[in-house]
TORPA-4810 file (N, C-alpha, C, O; in nm, 3 decimals):
<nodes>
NODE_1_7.754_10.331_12.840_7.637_10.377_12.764_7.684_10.424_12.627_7.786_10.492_12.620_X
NODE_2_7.599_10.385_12.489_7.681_10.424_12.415_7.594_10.549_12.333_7.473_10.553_12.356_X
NODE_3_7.640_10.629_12.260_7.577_10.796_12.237_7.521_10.737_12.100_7.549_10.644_12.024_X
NODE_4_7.403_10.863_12.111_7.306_10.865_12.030_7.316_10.980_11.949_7.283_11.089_11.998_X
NODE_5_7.378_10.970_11.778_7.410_11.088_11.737_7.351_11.176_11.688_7.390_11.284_11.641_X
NODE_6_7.236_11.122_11.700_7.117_11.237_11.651_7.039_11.330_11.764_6.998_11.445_11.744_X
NODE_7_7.031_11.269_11.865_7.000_11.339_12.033_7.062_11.398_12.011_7.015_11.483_11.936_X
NODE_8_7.210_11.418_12.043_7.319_11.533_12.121_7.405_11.565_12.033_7.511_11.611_12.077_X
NODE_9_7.395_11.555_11.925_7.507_11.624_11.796_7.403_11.750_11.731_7.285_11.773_11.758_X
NODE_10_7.503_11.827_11.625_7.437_11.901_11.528_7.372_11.775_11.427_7.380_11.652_11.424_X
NODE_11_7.285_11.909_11.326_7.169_11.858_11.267_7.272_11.788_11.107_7.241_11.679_11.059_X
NODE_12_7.343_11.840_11.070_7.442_11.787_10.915_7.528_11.703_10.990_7.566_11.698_11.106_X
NODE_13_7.551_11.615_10.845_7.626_11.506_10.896_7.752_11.531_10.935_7.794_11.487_11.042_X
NODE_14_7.835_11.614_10.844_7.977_11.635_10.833_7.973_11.714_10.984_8.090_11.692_11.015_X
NODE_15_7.912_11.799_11.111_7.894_11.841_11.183_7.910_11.743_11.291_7.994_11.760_11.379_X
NODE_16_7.812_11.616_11.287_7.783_11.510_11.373_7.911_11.429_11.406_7.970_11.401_11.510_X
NODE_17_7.931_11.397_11.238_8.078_11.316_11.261_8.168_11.360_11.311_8.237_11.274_11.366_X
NODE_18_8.219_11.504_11.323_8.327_11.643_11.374_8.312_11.585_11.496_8.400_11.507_11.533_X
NODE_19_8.176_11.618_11.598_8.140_11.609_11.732_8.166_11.460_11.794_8.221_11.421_11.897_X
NODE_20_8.100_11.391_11.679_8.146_11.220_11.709_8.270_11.183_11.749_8.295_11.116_11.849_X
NODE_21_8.357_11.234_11.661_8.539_11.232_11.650_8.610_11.269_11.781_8.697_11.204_11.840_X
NODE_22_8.553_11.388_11.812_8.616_11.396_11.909_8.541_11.340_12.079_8.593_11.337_12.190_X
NODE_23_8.449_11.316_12.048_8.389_11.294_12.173_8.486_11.115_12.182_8.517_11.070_12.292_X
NODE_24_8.508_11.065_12.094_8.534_10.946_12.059_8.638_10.937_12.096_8.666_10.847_12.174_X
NODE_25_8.734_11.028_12.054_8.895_11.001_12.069_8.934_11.062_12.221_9.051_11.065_12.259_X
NODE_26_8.792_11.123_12.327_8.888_11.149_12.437_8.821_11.035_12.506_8.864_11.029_12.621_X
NODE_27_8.722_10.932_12.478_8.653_10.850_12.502_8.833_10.731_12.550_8.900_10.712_12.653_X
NODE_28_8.840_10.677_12.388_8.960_10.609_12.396_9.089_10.634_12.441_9.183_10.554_12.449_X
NODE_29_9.085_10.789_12.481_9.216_10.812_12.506_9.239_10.783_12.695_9.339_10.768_12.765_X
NODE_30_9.078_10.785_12.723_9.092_10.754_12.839_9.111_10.600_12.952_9.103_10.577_13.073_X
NODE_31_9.136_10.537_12.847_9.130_10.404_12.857_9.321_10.375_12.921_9.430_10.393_12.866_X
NODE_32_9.288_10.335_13.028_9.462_10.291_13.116_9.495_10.200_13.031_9.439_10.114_12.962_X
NODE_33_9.655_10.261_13.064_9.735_10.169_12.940_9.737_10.033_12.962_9.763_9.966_12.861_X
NODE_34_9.714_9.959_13.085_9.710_9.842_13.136_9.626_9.768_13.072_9.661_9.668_13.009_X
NODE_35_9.507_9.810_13.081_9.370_9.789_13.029_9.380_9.768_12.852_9.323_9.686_12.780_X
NODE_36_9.478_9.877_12.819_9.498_9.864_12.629_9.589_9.738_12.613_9.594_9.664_12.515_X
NODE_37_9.654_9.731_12.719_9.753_9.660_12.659_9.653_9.491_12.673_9.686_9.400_12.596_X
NODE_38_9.565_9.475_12.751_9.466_9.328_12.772_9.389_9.334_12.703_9.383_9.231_12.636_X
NODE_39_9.305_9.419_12.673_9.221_9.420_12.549_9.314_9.395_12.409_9.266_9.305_12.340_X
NODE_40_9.436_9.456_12.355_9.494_9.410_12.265_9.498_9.265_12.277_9.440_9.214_12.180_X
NODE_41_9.542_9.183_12.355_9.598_9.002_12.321_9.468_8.958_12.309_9.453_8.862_12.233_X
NODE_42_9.316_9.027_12.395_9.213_8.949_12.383_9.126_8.938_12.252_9.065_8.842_12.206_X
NODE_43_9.145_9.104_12.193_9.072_9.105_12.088_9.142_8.985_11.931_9.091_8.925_11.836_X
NODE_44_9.293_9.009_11.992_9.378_8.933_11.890_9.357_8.799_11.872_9.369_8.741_11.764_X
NODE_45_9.321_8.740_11.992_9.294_8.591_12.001_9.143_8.582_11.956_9.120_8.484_11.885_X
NODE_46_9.028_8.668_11.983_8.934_8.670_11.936_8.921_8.650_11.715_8.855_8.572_11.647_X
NODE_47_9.004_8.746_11.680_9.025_8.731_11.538_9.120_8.583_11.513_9.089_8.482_11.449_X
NODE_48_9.166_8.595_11.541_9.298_8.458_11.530_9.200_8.321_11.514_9.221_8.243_11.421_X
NODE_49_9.092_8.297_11.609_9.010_8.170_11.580_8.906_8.201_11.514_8.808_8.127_11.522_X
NODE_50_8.902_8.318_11.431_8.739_8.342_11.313_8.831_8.310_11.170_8.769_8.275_11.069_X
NODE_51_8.948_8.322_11.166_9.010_8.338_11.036_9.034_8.191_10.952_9.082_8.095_11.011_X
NODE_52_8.998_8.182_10.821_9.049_8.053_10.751_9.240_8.052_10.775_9.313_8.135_10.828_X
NODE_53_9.269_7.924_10.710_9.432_7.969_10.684_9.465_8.023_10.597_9.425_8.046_10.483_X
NODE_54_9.572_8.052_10.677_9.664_8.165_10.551_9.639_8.266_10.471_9.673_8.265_10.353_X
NODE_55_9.571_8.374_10.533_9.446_8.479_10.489_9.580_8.564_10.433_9.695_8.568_10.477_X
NODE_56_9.506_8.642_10.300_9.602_8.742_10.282_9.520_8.883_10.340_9.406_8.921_10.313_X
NODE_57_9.623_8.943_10.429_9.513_9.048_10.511_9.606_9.174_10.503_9.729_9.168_10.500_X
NODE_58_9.542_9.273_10.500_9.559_9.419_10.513_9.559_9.440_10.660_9.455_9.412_10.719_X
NODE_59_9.662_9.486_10.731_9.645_9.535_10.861_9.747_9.656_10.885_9.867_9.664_10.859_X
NODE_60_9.629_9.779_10.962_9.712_9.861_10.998_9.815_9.870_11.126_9.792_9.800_11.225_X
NODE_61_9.916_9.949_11.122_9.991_9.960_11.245_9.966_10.076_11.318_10.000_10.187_11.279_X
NODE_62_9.891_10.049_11.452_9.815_10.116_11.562_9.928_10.249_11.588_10.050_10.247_11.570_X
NODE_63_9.830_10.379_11.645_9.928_10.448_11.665_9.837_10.509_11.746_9.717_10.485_11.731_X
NODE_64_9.891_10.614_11.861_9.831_10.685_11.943_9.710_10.598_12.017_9.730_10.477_12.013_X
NODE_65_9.642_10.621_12.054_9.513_10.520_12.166_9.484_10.462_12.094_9.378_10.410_12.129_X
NODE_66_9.521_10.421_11.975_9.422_10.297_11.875_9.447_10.125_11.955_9.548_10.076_12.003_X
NODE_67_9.325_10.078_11.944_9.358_9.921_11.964_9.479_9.847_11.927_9.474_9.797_11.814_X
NODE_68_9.589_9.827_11.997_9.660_9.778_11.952_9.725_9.671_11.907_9.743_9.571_11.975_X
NODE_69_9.768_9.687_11.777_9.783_9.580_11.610_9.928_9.465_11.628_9.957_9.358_11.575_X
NODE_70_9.986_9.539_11.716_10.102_9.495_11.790_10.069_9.321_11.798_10.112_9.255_11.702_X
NODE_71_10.018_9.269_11.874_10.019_9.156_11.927_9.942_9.071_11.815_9.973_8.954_11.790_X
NODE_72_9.842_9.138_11.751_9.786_9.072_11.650_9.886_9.056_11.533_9.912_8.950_11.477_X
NODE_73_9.917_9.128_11.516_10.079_9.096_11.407_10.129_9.015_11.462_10.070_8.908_11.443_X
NODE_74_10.240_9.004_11.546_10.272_8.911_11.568_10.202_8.744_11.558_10.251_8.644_11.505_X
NODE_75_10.080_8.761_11.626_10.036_8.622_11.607_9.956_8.590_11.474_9.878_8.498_11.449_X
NODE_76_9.994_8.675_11.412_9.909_8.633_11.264_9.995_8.549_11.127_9.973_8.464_11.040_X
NODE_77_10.139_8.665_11.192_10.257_8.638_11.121_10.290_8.462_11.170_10.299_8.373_11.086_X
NODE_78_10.304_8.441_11.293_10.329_8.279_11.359_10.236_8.175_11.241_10.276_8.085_11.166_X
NODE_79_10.090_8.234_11.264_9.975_8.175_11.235_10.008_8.092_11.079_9.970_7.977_11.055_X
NODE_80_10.081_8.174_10.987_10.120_8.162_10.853_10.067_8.255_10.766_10.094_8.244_10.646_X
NODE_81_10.002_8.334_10.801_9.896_8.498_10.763_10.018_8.559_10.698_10.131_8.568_10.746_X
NODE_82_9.956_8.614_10.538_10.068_8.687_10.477_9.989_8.787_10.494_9.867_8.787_10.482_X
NODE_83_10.100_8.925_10.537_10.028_9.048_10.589_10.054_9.176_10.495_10.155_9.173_10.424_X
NODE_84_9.996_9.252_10.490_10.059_9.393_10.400_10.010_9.517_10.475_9.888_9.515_10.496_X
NODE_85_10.066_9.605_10.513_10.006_9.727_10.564_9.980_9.892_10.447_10.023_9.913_10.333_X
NODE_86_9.924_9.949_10.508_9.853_10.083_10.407_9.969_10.165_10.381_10.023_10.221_10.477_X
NODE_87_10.031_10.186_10.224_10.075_10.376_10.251_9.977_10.454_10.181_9.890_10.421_10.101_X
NODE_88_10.008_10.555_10.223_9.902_10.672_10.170_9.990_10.783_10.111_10.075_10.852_10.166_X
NODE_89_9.941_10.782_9.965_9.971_10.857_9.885_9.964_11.048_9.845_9.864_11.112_9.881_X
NODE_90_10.034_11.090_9.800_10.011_11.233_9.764_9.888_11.279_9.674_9.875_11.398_9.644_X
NODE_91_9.790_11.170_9.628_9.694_11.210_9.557_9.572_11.131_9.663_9.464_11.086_9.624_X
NODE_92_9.608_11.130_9.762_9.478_11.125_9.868_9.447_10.931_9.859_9.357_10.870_9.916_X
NODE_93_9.539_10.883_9.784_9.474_10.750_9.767_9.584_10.625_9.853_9.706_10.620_9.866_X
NODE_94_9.479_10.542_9.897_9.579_10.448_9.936_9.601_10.288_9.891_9.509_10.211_9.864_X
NODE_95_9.753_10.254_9.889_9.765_10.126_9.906_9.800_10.025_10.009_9.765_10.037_10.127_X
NODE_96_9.877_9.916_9.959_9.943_9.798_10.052_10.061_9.780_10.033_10.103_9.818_9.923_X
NODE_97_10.171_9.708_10.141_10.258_9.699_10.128_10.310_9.578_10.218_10.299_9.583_10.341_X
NODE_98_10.385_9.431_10.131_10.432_9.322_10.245_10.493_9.405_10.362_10.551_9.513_10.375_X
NODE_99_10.450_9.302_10.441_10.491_9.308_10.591_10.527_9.178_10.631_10.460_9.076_10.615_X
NODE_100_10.644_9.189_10.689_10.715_9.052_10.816_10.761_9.137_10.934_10.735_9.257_10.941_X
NODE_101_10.841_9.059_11.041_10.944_9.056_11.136_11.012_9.156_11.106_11.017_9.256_11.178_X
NODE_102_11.086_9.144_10.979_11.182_9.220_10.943_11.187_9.363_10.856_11.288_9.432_10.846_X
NODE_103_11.052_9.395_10.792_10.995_9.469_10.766_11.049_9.632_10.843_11.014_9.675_10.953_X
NODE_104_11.138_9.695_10.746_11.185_9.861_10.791_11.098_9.979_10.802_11.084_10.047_10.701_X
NODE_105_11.034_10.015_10.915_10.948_10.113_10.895_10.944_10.272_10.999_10.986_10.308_11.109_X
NODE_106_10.887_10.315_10.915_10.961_10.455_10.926_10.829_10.527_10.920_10.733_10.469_10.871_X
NODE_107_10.816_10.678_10.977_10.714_10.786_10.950_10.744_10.824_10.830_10.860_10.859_10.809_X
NODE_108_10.628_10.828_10.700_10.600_10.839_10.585_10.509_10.894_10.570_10.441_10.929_10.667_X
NODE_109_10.467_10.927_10.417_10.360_10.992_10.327_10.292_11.133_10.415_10.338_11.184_10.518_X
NODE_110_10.178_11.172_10.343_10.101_11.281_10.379_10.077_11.252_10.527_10.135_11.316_10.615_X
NODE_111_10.018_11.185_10.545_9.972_11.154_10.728_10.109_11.166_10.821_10.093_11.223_10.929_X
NODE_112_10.232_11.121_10.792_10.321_11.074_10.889_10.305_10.969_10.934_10.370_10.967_11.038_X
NODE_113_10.252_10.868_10.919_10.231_10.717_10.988_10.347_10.652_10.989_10.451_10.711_10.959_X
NODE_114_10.343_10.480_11.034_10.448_10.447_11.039_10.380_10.323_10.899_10.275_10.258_10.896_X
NODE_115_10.478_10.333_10.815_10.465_10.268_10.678_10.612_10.184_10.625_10.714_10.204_10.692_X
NODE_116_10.617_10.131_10.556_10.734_10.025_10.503_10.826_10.114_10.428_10.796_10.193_10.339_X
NODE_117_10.956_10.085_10.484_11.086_10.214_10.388_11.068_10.167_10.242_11.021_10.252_10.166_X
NODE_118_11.094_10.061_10.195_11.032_9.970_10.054_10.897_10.005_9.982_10.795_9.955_10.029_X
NODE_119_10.890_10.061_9.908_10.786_10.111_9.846_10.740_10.024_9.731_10.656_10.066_9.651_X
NODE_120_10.814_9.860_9.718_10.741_9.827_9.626_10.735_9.622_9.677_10.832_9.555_9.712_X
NODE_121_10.627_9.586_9.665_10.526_9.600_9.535_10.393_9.634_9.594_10.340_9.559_9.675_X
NODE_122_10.329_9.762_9.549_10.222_9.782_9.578_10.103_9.758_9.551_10.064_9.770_9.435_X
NODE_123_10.004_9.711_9.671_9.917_9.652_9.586_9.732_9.718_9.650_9.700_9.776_9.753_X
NODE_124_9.665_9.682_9.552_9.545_9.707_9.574_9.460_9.660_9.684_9.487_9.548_9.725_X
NODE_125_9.347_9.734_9.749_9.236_9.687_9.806_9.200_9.516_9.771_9.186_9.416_9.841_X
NODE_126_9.196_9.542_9.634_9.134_9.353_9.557_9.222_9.267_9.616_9.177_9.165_9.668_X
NODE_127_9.359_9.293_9.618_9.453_9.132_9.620_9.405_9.071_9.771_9.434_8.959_9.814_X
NODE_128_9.322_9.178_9.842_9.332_9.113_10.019_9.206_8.968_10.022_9.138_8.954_9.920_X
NODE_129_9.192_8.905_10.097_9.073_8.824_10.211_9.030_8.896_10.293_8.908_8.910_10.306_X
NODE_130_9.136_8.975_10.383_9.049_8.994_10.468_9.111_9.172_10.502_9.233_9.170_10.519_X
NODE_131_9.054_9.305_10.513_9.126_9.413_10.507_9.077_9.438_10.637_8.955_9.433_10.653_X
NODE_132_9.167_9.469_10.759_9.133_9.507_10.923_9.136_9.686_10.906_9.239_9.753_10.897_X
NODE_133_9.012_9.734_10.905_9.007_9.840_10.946_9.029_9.961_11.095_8.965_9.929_11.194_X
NODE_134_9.078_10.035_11.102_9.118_10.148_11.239_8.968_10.170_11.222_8.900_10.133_11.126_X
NODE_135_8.929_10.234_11.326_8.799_10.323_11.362_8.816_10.435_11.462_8.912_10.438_11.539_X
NODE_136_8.740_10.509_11.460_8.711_10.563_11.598_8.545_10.534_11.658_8.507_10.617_11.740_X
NODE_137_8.502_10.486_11.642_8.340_10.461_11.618_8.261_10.402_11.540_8.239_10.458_11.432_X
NODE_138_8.173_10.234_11.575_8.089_10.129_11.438_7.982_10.147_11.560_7.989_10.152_11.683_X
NODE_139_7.876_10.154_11.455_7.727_10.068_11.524_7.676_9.940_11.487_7.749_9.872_11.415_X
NODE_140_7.572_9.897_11.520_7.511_9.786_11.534_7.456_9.744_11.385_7.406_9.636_11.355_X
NODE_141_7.479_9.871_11.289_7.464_9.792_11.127_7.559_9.784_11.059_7.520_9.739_10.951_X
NODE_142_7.693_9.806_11.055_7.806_9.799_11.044_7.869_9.942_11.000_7.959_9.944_10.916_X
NODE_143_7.820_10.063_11.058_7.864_10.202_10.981_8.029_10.211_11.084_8.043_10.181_11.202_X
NODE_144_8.095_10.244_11.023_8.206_10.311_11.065_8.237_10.440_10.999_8.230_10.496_10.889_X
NODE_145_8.291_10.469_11.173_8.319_10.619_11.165_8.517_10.642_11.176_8.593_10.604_11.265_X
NODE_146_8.546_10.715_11.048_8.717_10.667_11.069_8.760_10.819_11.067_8.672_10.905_11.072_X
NODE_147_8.909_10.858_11.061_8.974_11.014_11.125_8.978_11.101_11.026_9.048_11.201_11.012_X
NODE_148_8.876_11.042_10.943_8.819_11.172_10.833_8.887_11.184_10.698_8.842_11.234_10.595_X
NODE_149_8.996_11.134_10.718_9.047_11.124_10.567_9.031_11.049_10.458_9.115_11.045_10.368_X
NODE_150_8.938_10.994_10.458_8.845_10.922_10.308_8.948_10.803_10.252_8.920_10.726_10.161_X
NODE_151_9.078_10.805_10.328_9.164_10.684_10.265_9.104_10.565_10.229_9.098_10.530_10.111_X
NODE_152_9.042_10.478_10.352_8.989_10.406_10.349_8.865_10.380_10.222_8.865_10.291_10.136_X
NODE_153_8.770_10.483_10.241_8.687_10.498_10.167_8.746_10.467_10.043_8.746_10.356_9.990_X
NODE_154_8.800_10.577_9.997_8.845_10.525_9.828_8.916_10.431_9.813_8.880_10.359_9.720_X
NODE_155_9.012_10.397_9.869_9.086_10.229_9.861_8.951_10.131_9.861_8.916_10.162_9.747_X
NODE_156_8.878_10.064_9.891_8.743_9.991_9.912_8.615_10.020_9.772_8.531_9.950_9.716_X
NODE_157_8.664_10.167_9.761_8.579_10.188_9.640_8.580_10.084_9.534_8.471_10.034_9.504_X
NODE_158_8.672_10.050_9.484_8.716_10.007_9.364_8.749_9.814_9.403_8.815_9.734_9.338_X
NODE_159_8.694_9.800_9.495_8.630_9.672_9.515_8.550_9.596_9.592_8.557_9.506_9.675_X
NODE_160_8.420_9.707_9.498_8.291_9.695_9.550_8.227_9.583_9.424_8.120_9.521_9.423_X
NODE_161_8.299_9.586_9.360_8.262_9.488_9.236_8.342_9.376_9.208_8.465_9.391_9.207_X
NODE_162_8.293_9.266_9.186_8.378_9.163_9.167_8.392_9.069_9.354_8.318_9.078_9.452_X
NODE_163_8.495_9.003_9.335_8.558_8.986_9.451_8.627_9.054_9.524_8.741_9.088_9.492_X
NODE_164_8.577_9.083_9.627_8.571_9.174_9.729_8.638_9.130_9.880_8.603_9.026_9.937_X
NODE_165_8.716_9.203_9.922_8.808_9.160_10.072_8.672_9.218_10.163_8.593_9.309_10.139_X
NODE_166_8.684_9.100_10.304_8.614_9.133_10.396_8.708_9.192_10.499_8.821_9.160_10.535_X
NODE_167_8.598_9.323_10.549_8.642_9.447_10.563_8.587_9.415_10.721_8.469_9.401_10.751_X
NODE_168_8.691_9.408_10.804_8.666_9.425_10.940_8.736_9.520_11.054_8.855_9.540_11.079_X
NODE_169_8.636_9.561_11.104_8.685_9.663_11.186_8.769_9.632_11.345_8.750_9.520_11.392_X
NODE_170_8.836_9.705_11.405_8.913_9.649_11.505_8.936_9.747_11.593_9.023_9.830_11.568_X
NODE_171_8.865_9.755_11.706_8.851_9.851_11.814_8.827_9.815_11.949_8.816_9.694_11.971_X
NODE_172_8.817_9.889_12.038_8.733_9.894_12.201_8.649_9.828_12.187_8.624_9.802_12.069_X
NODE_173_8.570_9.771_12.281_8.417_9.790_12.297_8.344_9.898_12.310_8.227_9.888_12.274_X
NODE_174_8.385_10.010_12.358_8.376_10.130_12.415_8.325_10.236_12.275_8.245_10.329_12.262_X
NODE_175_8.399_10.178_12.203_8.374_10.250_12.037_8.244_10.279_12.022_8.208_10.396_12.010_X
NODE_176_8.158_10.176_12.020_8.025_10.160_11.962_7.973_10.249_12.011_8.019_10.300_12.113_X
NODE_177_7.833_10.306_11.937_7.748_10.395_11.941_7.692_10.373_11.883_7.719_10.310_11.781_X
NODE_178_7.510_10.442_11.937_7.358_10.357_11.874_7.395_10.364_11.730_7.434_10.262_11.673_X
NODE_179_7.383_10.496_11.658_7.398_10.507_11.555_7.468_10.616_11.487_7.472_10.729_11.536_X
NODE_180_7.529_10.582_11.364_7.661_10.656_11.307_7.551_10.752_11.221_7.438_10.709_11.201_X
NODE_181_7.597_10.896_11.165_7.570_10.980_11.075_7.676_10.930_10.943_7.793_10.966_10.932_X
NODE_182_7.592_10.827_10.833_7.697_10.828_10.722_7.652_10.887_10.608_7.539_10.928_10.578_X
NODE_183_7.760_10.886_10.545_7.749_10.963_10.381_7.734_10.800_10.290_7.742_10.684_10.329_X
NODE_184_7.711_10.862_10.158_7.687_10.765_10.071_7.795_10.655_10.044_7.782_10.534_10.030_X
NODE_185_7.940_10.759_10.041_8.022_10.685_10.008_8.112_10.601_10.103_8.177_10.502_10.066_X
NODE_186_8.110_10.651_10.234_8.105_10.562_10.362_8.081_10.416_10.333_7.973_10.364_10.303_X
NODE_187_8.251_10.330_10.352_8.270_10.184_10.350_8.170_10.154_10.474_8.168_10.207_10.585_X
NODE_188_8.090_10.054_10.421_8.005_9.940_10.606_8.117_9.842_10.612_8.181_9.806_10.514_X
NODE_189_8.139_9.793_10.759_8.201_9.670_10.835_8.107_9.571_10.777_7.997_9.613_10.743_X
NODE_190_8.132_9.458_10.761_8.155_9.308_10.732_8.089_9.287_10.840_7.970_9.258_10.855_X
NODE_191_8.232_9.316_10.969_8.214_9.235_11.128_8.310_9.362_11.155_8.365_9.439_11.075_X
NODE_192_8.310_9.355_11.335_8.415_9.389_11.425_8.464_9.298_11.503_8.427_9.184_11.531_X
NODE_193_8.556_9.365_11.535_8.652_9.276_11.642_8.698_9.380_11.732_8.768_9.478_11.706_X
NODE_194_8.636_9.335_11.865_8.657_9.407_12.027_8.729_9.308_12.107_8.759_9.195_12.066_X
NODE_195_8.754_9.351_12.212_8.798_9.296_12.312_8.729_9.191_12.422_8.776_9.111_12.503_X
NODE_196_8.552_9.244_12.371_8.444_9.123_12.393_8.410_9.020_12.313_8.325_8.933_12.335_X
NODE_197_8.489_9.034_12.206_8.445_8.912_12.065_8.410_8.972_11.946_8.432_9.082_11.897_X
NODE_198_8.336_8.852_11.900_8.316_8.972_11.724_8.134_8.954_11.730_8.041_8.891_11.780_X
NODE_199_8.168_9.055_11.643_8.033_9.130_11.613_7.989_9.091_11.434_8.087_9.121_11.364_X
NODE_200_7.904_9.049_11.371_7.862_9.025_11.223_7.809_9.137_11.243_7.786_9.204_11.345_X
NODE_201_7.785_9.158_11.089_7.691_9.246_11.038_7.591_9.229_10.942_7.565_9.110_10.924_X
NODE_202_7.527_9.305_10.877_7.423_9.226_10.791_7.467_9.152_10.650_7.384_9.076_10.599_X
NODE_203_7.600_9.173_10.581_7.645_9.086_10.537_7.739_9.026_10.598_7.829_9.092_10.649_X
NODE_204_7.737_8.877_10.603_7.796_8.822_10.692_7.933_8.743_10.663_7.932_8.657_10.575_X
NODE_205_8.015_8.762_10.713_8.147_8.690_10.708_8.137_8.558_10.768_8.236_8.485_10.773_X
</nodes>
């Protein structure tokens, strides 16, 4: 069943999303590792046959109960997919960074994530096709709900104009919920990608 955030949350948004977050993350955390680890190859093969060739894509590297990016790397990298993953900067902003096989990576920046020891060449939101978003929570018009730190958000800002990377999200099925509490500046999904297939949204990929 998926929650209704205006029924059973507080009345402000920044409140809703708080309650959302966590109702969300013990949601996913409860998911057997068996189970994460099959939903990862399925959702991967699910993206793997929506993609043109040789996409230049933004993808993050999964950490803690997130859907895991693991297997989709790998088969993206086979595929001929040139990949770059996020660091996140000391002024709240983020970029990209190549990724292969061989790619050195280490816990970095403000967050601690795991990010590329090589810090260069960094590149923008614009250079991608296709940017795979983390979530903790999308609904049925493409709102995503992410771990609060606006990274995302402002990376996406600044290519809202022009040619623009399609921005897809990559989670559970379990994620979804009727409807998200968003703010203005809140990036929308493109599409998702679950472990049941993909999902469009009202602009369509």
């Amino acid at each position: 069943m998926t929650a209704q955030a205006g029924d059973t949350f507080p009345n402000s948004i920044a409140a809703q999303k708080s309650a959302l977050r966590s109702l969300l993350r013990k949601r996913r955390s409860s998911i057997p590792r068996s189970d994460r680890r099959k939903a990862a190859r399925r959702a991967a093969q699910v993206l793997l046959k929506r993609l043109p060739p040789r996409c230049r894509i933004a993808i993050y590297l999964s950490v803690h109960s997130e859907l895991s990016t693991e297997p989709l790397c790998a088969a993206l990298l086979r595929a001929g997919h040139k990949l770059s993953v996020p660091v996140t900067l000391r002024d709240w902003q983020m970029r990209f960074l190549p990724y292969d096989r061989n790619t050195a990576i280490r816990a970095n920046g403000p967050l601690r994530l795991p990010e590329p020891v090589a810090r260069r060449p960094m590149r923008s939101a614009r250079h991608f096709d296709v940017i795979l978003l983390p979530l903790l929570g999308f609904d049925a018009s493409g709102g995503r709900l992410g771990n609060g730190g606006g990274y995302y958000d402002r990376a996406l800002a600044g290519a809202r104009t022009g040619r623009q990377p399609k921005r897809i999200g990559y989670a559970y099925a379990l994620q979804q919920v009727e409807a998200l509490p968003m703010d203005a500046f809140d990036v929308r999904l493109d599409a998702v990608v679950t472990e049941r297939g993909w999902q469009r949204f009202p602009k369509h990929f």
